[in-house]
C-alpha positions in Angstrom: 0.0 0.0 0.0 1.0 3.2 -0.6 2.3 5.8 2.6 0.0 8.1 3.3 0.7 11.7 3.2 1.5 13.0 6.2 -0.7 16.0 7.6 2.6 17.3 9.7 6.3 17.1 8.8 8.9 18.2 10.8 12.1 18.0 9.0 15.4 18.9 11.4 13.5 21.5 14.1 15.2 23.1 16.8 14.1 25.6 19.3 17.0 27.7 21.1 15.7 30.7 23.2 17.8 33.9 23.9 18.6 33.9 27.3 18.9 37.4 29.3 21.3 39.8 28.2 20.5 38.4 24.7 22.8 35.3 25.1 22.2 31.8 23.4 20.2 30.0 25.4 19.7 26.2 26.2 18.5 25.0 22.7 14.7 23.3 24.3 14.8 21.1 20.6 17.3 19.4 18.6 17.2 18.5 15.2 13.4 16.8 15.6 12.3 15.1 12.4 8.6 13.4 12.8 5.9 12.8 10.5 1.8 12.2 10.9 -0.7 11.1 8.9 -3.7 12.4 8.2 -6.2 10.8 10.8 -3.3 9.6 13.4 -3.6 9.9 16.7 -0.2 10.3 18.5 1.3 10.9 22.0 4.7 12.7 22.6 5.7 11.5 26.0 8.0 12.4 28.0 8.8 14.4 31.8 8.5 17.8 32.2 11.0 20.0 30.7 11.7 17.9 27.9 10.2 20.5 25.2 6.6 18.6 24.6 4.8 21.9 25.1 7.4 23.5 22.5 7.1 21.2 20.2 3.3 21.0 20.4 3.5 25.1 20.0 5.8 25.0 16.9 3.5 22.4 15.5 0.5 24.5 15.9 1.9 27.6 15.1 1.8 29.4 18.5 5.5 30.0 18.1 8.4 29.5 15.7 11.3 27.3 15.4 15.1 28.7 15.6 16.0 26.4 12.7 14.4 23.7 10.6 11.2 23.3 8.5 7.5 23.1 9.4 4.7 21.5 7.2 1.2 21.3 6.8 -0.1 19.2 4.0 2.1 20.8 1.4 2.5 24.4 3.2 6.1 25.2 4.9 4.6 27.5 7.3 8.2 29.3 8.0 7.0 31.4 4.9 4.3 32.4 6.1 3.5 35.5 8.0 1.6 36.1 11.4 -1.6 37.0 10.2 -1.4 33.8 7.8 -0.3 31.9 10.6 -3.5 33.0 12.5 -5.5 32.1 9.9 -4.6 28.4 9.8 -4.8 28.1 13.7 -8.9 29.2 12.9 -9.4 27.3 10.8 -7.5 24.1 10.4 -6.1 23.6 13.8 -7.9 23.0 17.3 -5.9 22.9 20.7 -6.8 21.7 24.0 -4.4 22.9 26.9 -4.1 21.7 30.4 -5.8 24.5 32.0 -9.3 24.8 30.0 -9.3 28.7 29.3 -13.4 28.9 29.5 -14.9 32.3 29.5 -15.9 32.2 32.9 -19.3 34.5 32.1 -20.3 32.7 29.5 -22.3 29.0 29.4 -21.0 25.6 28.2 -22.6 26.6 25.2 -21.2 29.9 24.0 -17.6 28.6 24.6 -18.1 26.0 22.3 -19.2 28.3 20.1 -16.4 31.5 20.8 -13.8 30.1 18.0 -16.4 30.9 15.5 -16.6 34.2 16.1 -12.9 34.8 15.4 -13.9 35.7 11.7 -16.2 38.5 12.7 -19.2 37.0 11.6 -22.8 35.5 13.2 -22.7 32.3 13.8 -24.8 30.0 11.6 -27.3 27.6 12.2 -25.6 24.9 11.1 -22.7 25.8 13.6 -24.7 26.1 16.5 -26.4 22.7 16.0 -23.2 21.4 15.4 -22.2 23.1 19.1 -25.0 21.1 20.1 -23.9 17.7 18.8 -20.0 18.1 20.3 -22.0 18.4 23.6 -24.0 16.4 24.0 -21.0 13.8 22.4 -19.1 14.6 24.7 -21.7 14.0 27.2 -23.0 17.7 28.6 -26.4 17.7 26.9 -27.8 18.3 30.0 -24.9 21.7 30.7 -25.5 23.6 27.8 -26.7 26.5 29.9 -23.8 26.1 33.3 -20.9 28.5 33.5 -17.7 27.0 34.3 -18.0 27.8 37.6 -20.6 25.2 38.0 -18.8 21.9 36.4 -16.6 19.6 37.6 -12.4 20.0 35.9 -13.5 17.1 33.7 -17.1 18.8 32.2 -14.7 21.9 31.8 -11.9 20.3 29.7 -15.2 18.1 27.5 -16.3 21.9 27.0 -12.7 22.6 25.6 -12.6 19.6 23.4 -16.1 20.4 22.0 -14.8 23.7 21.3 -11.6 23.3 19.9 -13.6 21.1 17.3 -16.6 23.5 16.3 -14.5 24.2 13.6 -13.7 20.8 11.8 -10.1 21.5 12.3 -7.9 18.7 10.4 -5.5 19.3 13.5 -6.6 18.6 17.2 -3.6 19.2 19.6 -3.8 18.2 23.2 -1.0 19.8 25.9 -1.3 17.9 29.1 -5.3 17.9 29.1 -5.5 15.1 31.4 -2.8 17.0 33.8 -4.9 18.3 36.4 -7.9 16.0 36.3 -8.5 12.9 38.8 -7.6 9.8 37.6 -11.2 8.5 36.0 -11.5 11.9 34.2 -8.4 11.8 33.0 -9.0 8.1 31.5 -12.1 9.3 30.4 -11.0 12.4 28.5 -8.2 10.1 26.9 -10.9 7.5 25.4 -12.6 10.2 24.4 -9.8 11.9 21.7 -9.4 8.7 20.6 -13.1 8.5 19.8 -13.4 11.7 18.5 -10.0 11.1 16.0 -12.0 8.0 15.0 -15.6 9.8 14.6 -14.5 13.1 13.1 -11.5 11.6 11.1 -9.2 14.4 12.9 -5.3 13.6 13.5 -4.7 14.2 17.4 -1.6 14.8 18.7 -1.3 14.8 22.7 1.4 15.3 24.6 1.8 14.1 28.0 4.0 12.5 30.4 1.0 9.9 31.4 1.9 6.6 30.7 -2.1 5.4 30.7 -3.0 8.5 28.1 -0.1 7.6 25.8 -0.8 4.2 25.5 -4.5 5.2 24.6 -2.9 7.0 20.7 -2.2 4.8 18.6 1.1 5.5 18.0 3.5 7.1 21.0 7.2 8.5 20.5 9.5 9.9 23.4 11.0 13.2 23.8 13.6 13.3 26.0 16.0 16.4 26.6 14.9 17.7 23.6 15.0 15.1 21.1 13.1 12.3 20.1 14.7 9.5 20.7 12.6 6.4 20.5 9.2 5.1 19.7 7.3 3.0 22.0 
């Protein structure tokens, strides 16, 4: 059979921040090649410090890397500009983080909703019943109405999934969002991305130094001091 295309290349990315008084800094990645297939779902595991959450940035465009190339389907994104940049993040990429970022004043509902907004326009009806199908897949048919103030950590980061999909992003990254969830929410969350990758046909990379959420993807590599070094 033929290899599929990948949806994400990395080809030889490092990451080296200027440290104060405009020094070199440690370099956080080091020569990282890795590609993913459209529909994937992978974990980057490793401890804390390693450069997951940089790696996971670069990848979705939140930041740059020193040196090295960055691609999306056929797109090296180091020629592209901010506003470009932005763009993509709308519309092709969604991200959950470990903390859930809800509006606090606003219900399960119009968070799910807030990333379509970002163009400026009203949302449609066909987005809004599609707000309502991520929640009540995600199992908060019954919460469209609470703030965040009145679920539980794992309702929050279900409302953060739901959201970070409203837009049919080809791109679902994860940073830590099991981190600071009990154990059963945490398990649950993970066997839920993998559902969702299956359901919605979205390529999901998580990164995470849990060995139970790795092991969920169906692929896990290991970074480790700023390089990936093996594949589990």
């Amino acid at each position: 059979m033929p290899e599929t295309s990948p949806i994400v290349e990395l080809v030889n990315v490092s990451k080296q921040y200027v440290a104060p008084g405009g020094e070199p800094g440690a370099a956080v990645l080091q020569d990282v090649t890795l590609r993913v297939a459209a529909g994937e779902s992978l974990a980057v595991a490793g401890p804390s410090g390693s450069g997951k959450s940089t790696l996971l940035n670069i990848i979705g465009t939140l930041d740059r890397p020193t040196s090295g190339q960055v691609l999306l389907g056929s797109r090296n994104l180091g020629g592209l500009g901010d506003e470009d940049l932005a763009s993509i993040r709308r519309r092709e990429i969604g991200f959950v983080f470990q903390l859930h970022h809800l509006l606090p004043q606003c219900t399960a509902m119009e968070n799910v909703l807030v990333p379509a907004l970002a163009d400026g326009q009203a949302v449609s009806a066909e987005t809004e019943e599609r707000g309502l199908w991520l929640l009540a897949r995600v199992g908060l048919e019954d919460r469209l109405t609470y703030r965040p103030g009145q679920l539980s950590g794992g309702e929050r980061q279900r409302v953060a999934v739901a959201r970070a999909l409203i837009n049919r992003p080809k791109l679902l990254l994860a940073d830590e969002p099991t981190g600071s969830l009990d154990r059963a929410s945490s398990e649950n969350l993970g066997r839920l991305l993998v559902e969702l990758n299956r359901e919605e046909g979205v390529t999901v990379i998580v990164v995470t130094h849990a060995a139970a959420i790795a092991s969920l993807m169906a692929r896990t590599m290991e970074l480790r001091d700023g390089r990936l070094v093996r594949e589990a």
